[in-house]
Backbone bond lengths (Angstrom), bond angles and torsions (degrees), N, CA, C in turn:
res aa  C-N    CA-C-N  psi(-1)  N-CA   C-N-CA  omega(-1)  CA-C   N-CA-C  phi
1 X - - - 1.436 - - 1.527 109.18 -
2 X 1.513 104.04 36.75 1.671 110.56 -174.47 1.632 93.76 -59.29
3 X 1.833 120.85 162.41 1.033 104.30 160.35 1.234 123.91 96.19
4 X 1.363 120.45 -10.52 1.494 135.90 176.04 1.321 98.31 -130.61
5 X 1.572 102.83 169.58 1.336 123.32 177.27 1.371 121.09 -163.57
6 X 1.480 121.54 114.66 1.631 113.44 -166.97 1.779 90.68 -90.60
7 X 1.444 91.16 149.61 1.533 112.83 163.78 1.355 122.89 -153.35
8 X 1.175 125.52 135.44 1.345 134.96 -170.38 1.829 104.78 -96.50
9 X 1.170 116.18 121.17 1.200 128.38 -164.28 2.335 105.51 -133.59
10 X 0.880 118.24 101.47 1.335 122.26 145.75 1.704 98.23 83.85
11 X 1.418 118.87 26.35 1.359 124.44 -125.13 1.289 169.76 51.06
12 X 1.481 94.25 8.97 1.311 110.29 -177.17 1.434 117.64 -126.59
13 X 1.083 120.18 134.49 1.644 120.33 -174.59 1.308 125.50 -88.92
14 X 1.307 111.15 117.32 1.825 100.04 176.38 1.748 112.44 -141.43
15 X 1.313 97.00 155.83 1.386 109.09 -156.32 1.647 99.16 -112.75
16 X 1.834 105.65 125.45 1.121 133.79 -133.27 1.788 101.24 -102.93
17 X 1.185 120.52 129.08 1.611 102.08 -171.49 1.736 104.10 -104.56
18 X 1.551 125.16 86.65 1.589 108.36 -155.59 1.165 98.28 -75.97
19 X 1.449 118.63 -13.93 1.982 107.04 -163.98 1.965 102.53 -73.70
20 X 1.257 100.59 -15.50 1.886 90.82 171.33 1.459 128.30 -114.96
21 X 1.626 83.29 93.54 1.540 99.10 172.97 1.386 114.38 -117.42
22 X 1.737 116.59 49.79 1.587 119.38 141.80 1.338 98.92 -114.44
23 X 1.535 98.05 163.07 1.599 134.91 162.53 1.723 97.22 -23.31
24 X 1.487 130.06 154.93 1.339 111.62 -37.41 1.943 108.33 -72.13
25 X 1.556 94.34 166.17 1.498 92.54 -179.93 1.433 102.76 -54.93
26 X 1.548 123.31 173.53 1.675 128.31 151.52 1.538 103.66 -140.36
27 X 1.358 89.46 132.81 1.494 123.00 178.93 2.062 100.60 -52.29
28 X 1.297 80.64 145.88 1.560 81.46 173.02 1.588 106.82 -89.70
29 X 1.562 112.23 161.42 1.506 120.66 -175.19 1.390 105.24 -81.76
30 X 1.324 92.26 149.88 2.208 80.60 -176.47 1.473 87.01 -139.36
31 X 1.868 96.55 125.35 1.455 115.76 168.40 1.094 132.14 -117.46
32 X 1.437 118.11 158.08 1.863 109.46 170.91 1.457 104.24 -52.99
33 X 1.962 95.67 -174.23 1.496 104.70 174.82 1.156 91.58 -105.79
34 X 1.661 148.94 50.10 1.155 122.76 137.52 1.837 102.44 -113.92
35 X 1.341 127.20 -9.27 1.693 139.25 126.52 1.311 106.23 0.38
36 X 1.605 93.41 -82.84 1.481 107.14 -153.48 1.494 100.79 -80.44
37 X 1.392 116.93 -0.43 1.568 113.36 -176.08 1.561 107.98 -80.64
38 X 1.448 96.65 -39.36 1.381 101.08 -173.67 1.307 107.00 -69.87
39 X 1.566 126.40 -45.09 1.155 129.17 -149.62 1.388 117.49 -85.10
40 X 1.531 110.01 -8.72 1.867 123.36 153.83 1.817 95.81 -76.31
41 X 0.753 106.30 -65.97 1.827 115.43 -168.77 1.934 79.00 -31.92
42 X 1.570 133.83 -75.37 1.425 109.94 -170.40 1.566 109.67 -67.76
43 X 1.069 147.18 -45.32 0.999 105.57 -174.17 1.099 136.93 -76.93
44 X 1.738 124.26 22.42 1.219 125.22 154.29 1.573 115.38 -89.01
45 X 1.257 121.16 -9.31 1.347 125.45 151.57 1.074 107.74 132.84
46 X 1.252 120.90 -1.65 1.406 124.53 -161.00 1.505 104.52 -83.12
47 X 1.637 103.04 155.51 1.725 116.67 -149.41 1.429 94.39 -70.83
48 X 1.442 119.16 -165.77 1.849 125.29 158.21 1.404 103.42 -81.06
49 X 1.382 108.03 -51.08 1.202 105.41 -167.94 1.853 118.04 -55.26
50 X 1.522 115.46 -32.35 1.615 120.13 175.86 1.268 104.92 -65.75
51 X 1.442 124.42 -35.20 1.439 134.12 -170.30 1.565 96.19 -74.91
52 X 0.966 138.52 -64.45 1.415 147.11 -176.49 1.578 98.27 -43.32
53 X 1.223 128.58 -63.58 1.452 128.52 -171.87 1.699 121.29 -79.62
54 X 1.598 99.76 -7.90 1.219 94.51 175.71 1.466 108.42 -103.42
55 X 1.155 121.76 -9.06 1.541 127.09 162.37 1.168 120.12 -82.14
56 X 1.422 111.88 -45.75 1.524 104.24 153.36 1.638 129.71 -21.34
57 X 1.311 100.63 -79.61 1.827 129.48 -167.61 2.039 84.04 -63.85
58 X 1.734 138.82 -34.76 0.964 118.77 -169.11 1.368 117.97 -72.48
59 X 1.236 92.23 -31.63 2.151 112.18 -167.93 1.113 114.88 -92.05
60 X 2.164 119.98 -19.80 1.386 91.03 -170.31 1.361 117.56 104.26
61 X 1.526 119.62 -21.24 1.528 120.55 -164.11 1.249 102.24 -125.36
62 X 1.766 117.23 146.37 1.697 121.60 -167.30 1.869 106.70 -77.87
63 X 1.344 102.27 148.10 1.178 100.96 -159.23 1.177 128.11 -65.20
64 X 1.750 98.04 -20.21 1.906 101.51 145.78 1.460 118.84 -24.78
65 X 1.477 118.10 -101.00 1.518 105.53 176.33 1.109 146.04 -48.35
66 X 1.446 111.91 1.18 1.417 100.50 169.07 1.947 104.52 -100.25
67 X 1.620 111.76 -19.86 1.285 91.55 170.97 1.634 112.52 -66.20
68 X 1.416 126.22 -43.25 1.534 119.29 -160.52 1.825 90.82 -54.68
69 X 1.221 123.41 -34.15 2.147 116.73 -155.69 1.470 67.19 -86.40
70 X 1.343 143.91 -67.04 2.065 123.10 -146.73 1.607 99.75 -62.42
71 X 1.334 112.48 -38.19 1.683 106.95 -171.16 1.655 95.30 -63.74
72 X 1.454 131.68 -68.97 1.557 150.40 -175.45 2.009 94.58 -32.15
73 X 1.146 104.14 -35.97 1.709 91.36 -167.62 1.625 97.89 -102.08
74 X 1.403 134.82 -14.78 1.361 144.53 172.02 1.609 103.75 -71.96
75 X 1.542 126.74 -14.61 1.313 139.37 -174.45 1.482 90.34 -89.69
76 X 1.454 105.84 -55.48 1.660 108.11 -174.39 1.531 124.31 -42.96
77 X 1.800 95.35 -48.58 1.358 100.82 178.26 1.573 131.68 -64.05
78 X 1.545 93.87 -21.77 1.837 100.16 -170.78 1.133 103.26 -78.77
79 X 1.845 122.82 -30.80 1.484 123.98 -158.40 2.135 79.92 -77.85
80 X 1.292 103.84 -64.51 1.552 99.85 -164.52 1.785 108.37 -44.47
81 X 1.462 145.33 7.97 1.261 161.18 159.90 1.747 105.97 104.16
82 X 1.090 126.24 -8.78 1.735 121.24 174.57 1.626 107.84 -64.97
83 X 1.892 86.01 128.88 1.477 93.69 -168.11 1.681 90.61 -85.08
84 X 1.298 123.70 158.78 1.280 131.65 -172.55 1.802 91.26 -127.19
């Protein structure tokens, strides 16, 4: 996930693309805080699958739904260019 950078700004979190600095500008990605929860949880290395079960057991919710929203925002990241 070289190349990015999360920052929390005014309350809201968005994830920073530093490797593009030519023409045209690009908007930074703007995520929830369960986004940005996950998206520290990888860059400390941790698998989908630990992320999936540890959000699970945090929230309360079967690990069904939290894989379909981690896979749905792992879609987000590839389209926005972060290699996963």
């Amino acid at each position: 996930m070289d190349g990015f950078i999360l920052r929390k700004v005014g309350g809201n979190n968005f994830l920073l693309d530093t490797k593009a600095v030519s023409e045209p500008y690009r908007d930074p990605l703007c995520i929830n805080d369960m986004g940005a929860l996950i998206y520290t949880y990888l860059e400390q290395g941790k698998s989908i699958e630990t992320i999936i079960e540890t959000l699970s057991k945090e929230y309360g919710v079967s690990d069904w739904e939290i894989a379909q929203d981690v896979t749905l925002f792992l879609e987000g990241l590839r389209k926005f260019g972060v290699q996963l």
